[in-house]
N, C-alpha and C positions, 0 to 999 in steps of 0.2 A: 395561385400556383397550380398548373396542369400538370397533375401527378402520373394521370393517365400516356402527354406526352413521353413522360423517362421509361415506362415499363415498355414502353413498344419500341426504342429505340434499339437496333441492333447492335448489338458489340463489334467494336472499332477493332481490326488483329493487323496491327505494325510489321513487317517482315524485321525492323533494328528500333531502336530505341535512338531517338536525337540526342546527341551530347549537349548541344547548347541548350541553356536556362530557358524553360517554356510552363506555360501552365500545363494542367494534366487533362485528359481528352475526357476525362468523366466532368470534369468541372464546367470545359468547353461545349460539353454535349450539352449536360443540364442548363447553363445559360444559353444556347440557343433554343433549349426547349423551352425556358420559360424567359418569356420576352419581357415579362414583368419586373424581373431582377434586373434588366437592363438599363429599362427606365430609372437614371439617376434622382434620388431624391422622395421617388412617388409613394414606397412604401417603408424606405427606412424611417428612423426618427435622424430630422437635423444635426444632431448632438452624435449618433452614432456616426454618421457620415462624415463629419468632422472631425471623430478621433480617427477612423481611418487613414483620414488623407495626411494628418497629419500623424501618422504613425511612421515615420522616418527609421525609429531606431529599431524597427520589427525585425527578427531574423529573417534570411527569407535564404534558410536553410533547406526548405521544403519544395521550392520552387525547381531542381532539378529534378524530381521524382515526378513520376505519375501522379495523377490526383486519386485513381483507385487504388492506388498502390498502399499496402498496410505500413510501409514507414519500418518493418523491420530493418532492411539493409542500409539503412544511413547510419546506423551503426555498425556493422559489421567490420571487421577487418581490413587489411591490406591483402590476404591470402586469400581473402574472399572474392575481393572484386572481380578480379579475371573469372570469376566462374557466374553463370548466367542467373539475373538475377530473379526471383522469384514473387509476383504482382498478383496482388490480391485484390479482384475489383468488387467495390461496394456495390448492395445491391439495389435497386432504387426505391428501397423503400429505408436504405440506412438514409442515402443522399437528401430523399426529401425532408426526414428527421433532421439533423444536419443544417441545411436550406431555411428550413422554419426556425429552429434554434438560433441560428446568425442573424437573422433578422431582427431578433431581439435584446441578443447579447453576444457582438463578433469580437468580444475578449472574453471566454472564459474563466474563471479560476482551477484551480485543479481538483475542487470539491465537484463543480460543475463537471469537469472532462471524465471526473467519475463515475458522475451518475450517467453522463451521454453514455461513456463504454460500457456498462452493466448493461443497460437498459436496450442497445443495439446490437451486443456482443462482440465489440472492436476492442483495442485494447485502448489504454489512454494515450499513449505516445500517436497509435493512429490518428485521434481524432484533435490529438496538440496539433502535429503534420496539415492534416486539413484544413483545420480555419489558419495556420500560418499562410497556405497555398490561396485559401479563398479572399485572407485578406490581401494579399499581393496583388489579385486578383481586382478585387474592388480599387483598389489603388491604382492599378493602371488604366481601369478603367476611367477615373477621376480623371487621370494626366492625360487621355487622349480627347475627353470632354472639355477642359480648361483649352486643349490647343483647338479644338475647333471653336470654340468663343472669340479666341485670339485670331486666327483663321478670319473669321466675318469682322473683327474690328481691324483687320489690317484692310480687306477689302470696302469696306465702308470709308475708312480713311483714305484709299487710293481713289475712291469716287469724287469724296469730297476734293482730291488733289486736283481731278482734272476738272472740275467745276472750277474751280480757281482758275486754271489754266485758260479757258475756256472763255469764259469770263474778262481775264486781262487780254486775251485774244481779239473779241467780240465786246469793245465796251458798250454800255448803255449811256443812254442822255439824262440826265438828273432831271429834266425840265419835264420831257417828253414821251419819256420811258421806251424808246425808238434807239435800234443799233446807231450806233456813232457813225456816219458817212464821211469819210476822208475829202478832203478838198472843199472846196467853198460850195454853200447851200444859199438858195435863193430864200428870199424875205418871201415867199409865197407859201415854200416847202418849209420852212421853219416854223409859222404860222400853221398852218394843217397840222405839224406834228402836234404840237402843246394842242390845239383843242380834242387830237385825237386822244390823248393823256388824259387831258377833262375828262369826256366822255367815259374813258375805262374806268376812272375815280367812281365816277359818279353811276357806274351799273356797279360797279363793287359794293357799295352804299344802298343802293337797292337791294344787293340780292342781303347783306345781313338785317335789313329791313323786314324783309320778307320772312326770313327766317327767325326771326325776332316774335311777330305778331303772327304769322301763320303757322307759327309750329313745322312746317315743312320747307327743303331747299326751295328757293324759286329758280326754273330751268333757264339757262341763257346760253347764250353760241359762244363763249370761252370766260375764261377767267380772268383776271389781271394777272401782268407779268410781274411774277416779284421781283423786285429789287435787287440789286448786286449785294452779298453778306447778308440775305434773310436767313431765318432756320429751317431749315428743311422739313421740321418736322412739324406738328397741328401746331399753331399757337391759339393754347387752351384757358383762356381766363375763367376765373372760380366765380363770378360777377353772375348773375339771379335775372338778370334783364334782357340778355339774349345770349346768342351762342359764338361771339365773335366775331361773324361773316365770316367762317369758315368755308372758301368755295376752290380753293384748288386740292381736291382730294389727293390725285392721282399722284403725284408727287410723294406722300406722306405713306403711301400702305406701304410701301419695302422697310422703311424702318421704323412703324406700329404706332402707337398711340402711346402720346406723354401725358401722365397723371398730375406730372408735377412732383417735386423734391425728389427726383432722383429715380423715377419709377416707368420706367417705359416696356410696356406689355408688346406682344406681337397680336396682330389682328388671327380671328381664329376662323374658317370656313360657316358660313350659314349651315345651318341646320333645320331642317324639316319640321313642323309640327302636326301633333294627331290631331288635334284639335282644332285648327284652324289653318285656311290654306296661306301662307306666306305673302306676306305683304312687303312690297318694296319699300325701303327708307333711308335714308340717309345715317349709315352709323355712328361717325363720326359726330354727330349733333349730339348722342348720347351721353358722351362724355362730359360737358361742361351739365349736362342736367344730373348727374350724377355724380359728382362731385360737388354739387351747392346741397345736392338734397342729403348727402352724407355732412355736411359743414351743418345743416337747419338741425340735423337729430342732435349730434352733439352738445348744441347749444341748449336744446327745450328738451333733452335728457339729463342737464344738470340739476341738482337737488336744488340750489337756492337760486333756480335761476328767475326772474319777475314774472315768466311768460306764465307761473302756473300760479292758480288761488287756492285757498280752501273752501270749498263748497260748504254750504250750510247741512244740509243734509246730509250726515255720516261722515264729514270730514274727509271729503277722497277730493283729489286734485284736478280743479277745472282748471280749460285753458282759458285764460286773459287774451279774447280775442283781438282789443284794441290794439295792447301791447304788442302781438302778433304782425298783426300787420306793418304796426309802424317798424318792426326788425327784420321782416320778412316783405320781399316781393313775390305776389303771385305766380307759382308757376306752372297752373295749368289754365285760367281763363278764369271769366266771369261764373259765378255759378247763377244754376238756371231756378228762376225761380221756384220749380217744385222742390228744389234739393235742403236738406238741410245736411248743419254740419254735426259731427262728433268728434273729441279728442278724450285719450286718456293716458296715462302713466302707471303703472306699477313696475314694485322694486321686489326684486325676492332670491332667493338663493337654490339652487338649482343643483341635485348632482351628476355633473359633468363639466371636464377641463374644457376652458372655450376653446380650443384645438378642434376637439370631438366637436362641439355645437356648432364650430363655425362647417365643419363636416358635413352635418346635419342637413345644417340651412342651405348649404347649397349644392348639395343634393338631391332633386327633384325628387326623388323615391323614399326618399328616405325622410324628408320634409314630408310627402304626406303621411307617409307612417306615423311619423310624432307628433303628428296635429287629427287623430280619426274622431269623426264626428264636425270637426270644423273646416277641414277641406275634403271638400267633393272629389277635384281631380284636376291636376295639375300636369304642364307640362313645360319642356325649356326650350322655347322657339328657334334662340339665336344664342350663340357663346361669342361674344365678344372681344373677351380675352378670359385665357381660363388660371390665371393668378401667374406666378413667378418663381421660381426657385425652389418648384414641387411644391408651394403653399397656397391656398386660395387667397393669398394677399393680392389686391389688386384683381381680383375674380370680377368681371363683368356680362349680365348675362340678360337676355331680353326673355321673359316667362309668361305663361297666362295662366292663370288659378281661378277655381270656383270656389266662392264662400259661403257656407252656408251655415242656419244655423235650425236645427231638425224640426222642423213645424212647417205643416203647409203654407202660414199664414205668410211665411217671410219667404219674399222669393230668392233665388240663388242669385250672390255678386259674379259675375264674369268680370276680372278686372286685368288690362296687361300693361305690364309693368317690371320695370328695369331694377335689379336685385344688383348690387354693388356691395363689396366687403374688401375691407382697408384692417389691415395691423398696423395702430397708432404706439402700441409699445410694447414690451417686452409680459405679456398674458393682459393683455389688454388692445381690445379690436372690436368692430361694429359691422355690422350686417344690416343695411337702409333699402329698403321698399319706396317706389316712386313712381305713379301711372305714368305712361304714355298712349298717345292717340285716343283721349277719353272721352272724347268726341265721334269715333266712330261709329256705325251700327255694326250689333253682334249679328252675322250673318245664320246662327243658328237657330234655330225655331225653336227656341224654350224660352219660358216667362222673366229673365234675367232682370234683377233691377239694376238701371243704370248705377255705375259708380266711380268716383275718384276718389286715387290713393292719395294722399300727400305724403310728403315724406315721412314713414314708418317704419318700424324695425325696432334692434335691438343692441345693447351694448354690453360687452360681457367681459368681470375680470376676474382672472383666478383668484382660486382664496387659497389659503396655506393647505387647508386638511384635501385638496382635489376635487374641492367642487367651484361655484363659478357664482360671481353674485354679477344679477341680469338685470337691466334697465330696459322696460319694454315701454314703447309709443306707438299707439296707432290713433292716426288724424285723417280720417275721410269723409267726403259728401257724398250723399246718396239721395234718390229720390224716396221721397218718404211717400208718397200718394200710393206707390205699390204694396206699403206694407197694411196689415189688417191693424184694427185700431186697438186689439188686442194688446198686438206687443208693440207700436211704436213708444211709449215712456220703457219699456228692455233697452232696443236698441237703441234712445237716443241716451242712456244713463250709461251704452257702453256694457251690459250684460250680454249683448247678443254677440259683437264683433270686436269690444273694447280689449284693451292690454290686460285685464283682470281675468279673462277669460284663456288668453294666449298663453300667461304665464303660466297659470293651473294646468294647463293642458301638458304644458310642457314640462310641471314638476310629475305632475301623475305618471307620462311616460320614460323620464328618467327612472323613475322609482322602480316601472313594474321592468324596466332593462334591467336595473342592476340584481333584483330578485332572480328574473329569467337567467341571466347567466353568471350564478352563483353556482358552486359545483352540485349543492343541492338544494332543489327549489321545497320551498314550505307548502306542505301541504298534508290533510290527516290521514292519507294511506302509502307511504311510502314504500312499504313492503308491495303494492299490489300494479301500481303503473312506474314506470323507468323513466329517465330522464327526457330520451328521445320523445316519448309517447305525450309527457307533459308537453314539453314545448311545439308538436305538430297538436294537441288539442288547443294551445291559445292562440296560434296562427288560423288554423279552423273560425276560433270565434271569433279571430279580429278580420276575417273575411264576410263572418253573421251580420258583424257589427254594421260594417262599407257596406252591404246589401240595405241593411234595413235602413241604414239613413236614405239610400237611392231611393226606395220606393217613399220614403215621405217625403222629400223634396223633388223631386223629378228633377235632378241633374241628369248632365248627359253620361255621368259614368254608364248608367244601364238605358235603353231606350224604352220609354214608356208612352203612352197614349192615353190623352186625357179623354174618360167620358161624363156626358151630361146627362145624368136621370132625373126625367120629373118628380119622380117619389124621393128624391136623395136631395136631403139638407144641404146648403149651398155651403154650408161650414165642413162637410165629408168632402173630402175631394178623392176620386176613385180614378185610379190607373189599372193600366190592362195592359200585357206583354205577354205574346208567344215569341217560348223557348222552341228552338230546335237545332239539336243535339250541339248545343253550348254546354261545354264542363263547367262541373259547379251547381248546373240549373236541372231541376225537373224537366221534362220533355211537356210540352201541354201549354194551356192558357193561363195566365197566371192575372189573381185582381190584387191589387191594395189599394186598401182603405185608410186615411189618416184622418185625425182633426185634433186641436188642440182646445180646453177647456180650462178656467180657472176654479180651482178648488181652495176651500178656507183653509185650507192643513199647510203645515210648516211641511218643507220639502223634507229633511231629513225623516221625516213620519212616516210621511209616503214614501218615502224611498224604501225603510226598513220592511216597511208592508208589505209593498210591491214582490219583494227579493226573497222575503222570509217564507221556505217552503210550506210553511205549516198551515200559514193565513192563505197560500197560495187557493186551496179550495173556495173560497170565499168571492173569489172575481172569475177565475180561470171557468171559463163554460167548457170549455173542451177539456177538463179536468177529468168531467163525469162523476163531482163530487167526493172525490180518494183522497187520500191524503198521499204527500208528496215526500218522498225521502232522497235524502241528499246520498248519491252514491259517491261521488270523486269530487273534491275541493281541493284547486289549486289557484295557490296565492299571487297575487300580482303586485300586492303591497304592502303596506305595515296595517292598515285597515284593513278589518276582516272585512269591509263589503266591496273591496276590489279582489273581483277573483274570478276567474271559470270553473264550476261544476256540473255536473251531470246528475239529473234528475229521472226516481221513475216513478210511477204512480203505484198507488195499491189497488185503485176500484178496476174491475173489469170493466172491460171495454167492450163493447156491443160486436165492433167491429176487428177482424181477426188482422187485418194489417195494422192497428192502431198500439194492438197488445204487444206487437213485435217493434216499438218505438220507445226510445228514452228521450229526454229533454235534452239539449246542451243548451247552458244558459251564463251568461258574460254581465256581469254587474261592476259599475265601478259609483264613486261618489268625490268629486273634489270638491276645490273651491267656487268655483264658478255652477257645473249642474251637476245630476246624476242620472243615472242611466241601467236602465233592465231590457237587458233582448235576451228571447232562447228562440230557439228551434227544433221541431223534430225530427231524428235521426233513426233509421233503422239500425240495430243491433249489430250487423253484422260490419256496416264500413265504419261503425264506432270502434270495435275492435281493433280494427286493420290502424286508424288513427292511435288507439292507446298502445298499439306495440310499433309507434316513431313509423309509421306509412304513409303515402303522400294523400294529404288531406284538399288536394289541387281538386279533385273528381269525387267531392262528397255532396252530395244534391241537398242546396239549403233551402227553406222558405221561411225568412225569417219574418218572426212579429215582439213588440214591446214595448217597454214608455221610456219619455226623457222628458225629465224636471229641471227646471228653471223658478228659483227663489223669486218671488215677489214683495217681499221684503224692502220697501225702502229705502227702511232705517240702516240695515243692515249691508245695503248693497249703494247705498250711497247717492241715488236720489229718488225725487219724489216722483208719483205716479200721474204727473201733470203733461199737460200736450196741449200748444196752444194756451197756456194760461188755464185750462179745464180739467179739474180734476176727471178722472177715468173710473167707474165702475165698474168692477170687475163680472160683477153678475147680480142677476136679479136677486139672488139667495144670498149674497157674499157681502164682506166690505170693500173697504177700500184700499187695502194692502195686505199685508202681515200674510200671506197665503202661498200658493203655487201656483206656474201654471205647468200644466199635464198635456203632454201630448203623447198620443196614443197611434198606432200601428198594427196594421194586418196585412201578410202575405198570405192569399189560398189559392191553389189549387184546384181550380173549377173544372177542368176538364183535360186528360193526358194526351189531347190529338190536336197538335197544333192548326191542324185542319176546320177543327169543329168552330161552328158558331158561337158567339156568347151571347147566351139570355137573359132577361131578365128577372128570371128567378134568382138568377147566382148573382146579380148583382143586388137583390134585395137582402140576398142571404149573407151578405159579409158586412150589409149595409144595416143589419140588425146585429150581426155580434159584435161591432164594433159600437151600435148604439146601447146593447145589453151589459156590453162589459164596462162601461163608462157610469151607467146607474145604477151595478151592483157596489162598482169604488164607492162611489157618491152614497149609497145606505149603509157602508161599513163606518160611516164617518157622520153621519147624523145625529 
């Protein structure tokens, strides 16, 4: 709602007052200032727009009045009327109060209209008047939206008439598919027709050939003519083996694309992507592949269903790839010899109604919100169809994402792929992942490992108390040759990208939303920072967070440059980025250093250690040996190690800009890993953020660790590759430990201009080697 529209809008001065029944010019004004009320269905709930329209028996006593009008003179007298009546206009900050209120509940009680009129200083009959006027209001709106439905089904039926017409006009030849020539046809010209018929058959037959095994239309100089009584519209079978020979499109976009059972979307305009430039494709093909690959989740997301076993190791559910196959046809191609496959499942309970999640999911921004740490950056190429009925039922959308998983070792997935979401019943609906064109090359110049989705995703159904129990599947090939041999038994066990990982992520950020927007957030100074000021410091650090995963994986969120130093261990991987005058960033030459290491310590240990201010002097070189005190901890979950606080040191500091810095520091711990970044902030734009100021232009350089369990037993399989158990380290065993990946942003020099040396690259290439063997002596 643009609030800002209503306060600018000029007051409306009538020379008479209309007699006839009309809405009020303040209700008129406000809906055309907020175009969002207009849109039926988009932010009511279904259930409210329903008792609406079916609100027949409503007075709509209100409806001759003004809509600013205070509602005194509908009672007044008969002595009164002849004298002019006396209009009291709301001011637009009653209306927007008002506006927001209906939206959530446009029947009142009279406990409710109480507290509206206290709280706005109207009286209660005014504000009875109002929503009687507003719901008249929605109502007619309704009636003139059902008759333009009616409207385009009278005109679609008048097409269909004269296609008929048209038709018995112009018959066709059953034999030859050639208009009917009146009068007698020679045995020559009869003959040419029927082979010309062949031939059409027979390039029809080609092009779903093509389309079949090539994945892409094959181009030809026309279509076949359909038939007398075809349907007009795609004919879409659900069939795994190809796409129907779908080849007269043109026909089919005026009245959109049929799902099947009753569900026919409208085609939606292409859409641009930041990420990659537009590729032509046949849309229409998408449909029958998204529609099989939402039928495959279903089926290998049931609990008893054969396609899953129980693993030996920890009891987690592999997939029965024979079984697979023989119920499934392939549908993206042979895989390529370096690729190997993974499948996993997990089941868990989540809080949020799958309304909101299916929200989530197919909302591109908002999607990578509730996935940080495991999506780099994502974007939504193509909208296909954007659902039905104001619901993303029937939502089809063409997207590209990067996946990652925070170690240098593992390169980022680039994968694009078509996001389809279907409501199969009444809180019960599914959201399916499925590559497309996975065979291209990524035109970008970053170390990407090749990937294919198979059909992935999630099924979700409400529980009684308002939250949602979630079935999650992910089944993809990847090239394994690019990953370090570190962590291929992670990802092939499904640690790195599997459903165990997706689901954890997604209960930790239900958790720390519903904390955040509790009226008051947990945390041990509440007397000292305000509510605003909490929630612009966790956005702050969930911006720390997105930085520091960039520089360890060199996604394209941030643009980095790989260098090669002879002195620098092949296992350090060092980037290098000048800022200039980017918000957010320091101005100057920026390095990071990553590498990942296995250590014998259980992760929750490390983890605790890592976080716990106290031990903090023990690793931290940039400490200066002080001890670390916890100024501001704010919670993010029912675990005290998910949280943002702010850190300062006690030791003097050498250097007089370093003494004017606090730490912020974002720690969390699920099921899947755990996680420690901070960063140094100066004093003053910390302030500006704890009294709720835009934390968009606070210059970060983030550094910290992320743990990943090595755990076999625990995480459900073994550390095998190849048939060959895996070593973790010269020092270590052969599981039960962690592995640690480590991170540094510095600050080498503040002139984007200047050169970079090789000092400073030795110097970030030592504290990242010094801080990794002080860990390593805490724990000997």
């Amino acid at each position: 709602m643009h609030s800002g529209g209503i306060g600018h809008r000029p007051p409306v001065v009538t020379p008479s007052i209309p007699k006839s029944p009309a809405l009020s010019l303040s209700l008129k004004g406000n809906m055309d200032t907020h175009g969002d009320m207009g849109l039926l269905g988009e932010h009511l709930d279904p259930i409210i727009v329903r008792r609406i329209k079916e609100d027949g028996y409503e007075s709509r006593s209100g409806s001759d009045n003004l809509e600013g009008a205070s509602g005194d003179d509908q009672e007044a007298g008969e002595d009164q009327r002849c004298r002019k009546k006396k209009y009291n206009r709301h001011t637009p900050h009653q209306i927007q109060e008002l506006e927001i209120f209906f939206k959530e509940c446009p029947h009142p009680d009279e406990k409710q209209r109480s507290e509206l009129s206290r709280r706005l200083g109207l009286e209660s009959k005014q504000i009875k008047f109002w929503f009687q006027n507003r719901r008249t209001q929605m109502k007619n709106q309704l009636e003139r939206q059902e008759n333009i439905i009616l409207r385009e089904e009278n005109e679609k039926l008048r097409a269909e008439n004269e296609l008929l017409k048209q038709n018995m006009t112009d018959p066709i030849c059953n034999n030859c598919g050639s208009p009917v020539v009146p009068g007698p046809v020679s045995y020559e010209q009869q003959q040419l027709r029927i082979e010309n018929g062949r031939l059409k058959d027979e390039l029809g037959r080609v092009c779903a050939l093509a389309n079949k095994f090539l994945g892409r239309p094959l181009s030809s100089s026309f279509c076949p003519i359909p038939p007398f009584g075809s349907n007009s519209k795609l004919d879409l079978s659900v069939g795994r083996s190809g796409y129907g020979g779908i080849c007269n499109v043109e026909t089919t976009l005026p009245f959109g694309l049929d799902y099947g059972g009753g569900i026919t979307m409208p085609l939606m305009k292409p859409t641009t992507s930041p990420m990659l430039n537009e590729v032509p494709y046949d849309r229409s093909m998408f449909i029958d592949l998204a529609l099989a690959a939402m039928d495959e989740l279903i089926k290998i997301a049931q609990i008893d269903s054969p396609l899953w076993i129980k693993s030996l190791e920890g009891g987690k559910d592999a997939l029965n790839y024979e079984e697979y196959m023989r119920t499934f046809s392939p549908c993206i191609g042979v895989k390529p010899s370096s690729f190997v496959t993974e499948a996993t499942r997990e089941t868990g309970i989540v809080i949020i109604n799958s309304l909101a999640l299916v929200e989530t999911l197919m909302d591109v921004n908002r999607w990578v919100e509730a996935f940080p740490g495991l999506i780099a950056r994502a974007s939504t190429i193509d909208v296909i169809s954007s659902g039905m009925g104001g619901t993303k039922n029937g939502a089809l959308q063409v997207m590209q994402a990067e996946f990652q998983v925070v170690s240098p070792f593992v390169p980022v997935r680039q994968v694009r792929f078509l996001r389809f979401c279907k409501q199969h019943a009444e809180g019960f609906g599914a959201v399916v992942d499925v590559s497309i064109d996975a065979n291209q090359e990524s035109s970008i110049s970053f170390p990407f490992a090749a990937c294919r989705r198979f059909p992935s995703g999630c099924i979700m159904q409400d529980m009684p108390n308002g939250c949602s129990k979630v079935t999650w599947v992910e089944h993809s090939q990847y090239d394994e040759s690019a990953v370090h041999q570190l962590y291929r038994s992670v990802l092939s066990s499904g640690r790195g990208f599997g459903a165990h990982r997706w689901l954890a992520t997604l209960q930790r950020y239900c958790e720390c939303t519903s904390v955040l927007m509790s009226p008051t957030i947990s945390g041990d100074d509440q007397t000292v920072i305000s509510i605003s000021g909490k929630k612009s410091m966790a956005k702050l650090a969930q911006r720390m967070v997105d930085n520091f995963c960039s520089g360890v994986c060199a996604s394209s969120l941030h643009k980095w440059d790989k260098l090669l130093v002879g002195n620098v261990s092949e296992d350090i991987r060092i980037l290098t980025r000048k800022n200039i005058n980017e918000p957010g960033k320091p101005p100057g030459i920026v390095l990071s250093a990553a590498t990942s290491v296995w250590l014998p310590v259980m992760r929750e240990r490390l983890f605790d250690f890592l976080r716990d201010e106290r031990s903090r002097s023990e690793w931290d070189i940039l400490s200066h040996g002080g001890m670390m005190q916890e100024m501001v901890h704010i919670s993010k979950g029912h675990c005290r190690g998910n949280c943002v606080s702010l850190l300062r040191s006690s030791a003097v500091c050498p250097n007089a800009n370093e003494s004017s810095m606090i730490i912020l520091q974002e720690t969390w711990n699920d099921a899947s890993s755990s996680l420690v970044v901070y960063a140094p902030i100066d004093i003053a734009s910390m302030a500006l953020v704890k009294n709720g100021g835009d934390s968009n232009y606070v210059a970060l350089l983030p550094s910290g660790f992320v743990i990943l369990s090595d755990d076999p037993i625990s995480q459900g399989g073994a550390n095998f590759c190849n048939g060959t158990l895996i070593k973790r380290d010269s020092d270590g065993g052969d599981g039960g430990g962690s592995l640690l990946t480590v991170g540094f942003q510095i600050l080498v020099n503040n002139l984007p201009t200047a050169k970079l040396t090789l000092e400073s690259v030795e110097t970030v290439n030592s504290l990242i080697s010094r801080t990794i063997q002080r860990i390593k002596q805490c724990f000997d």
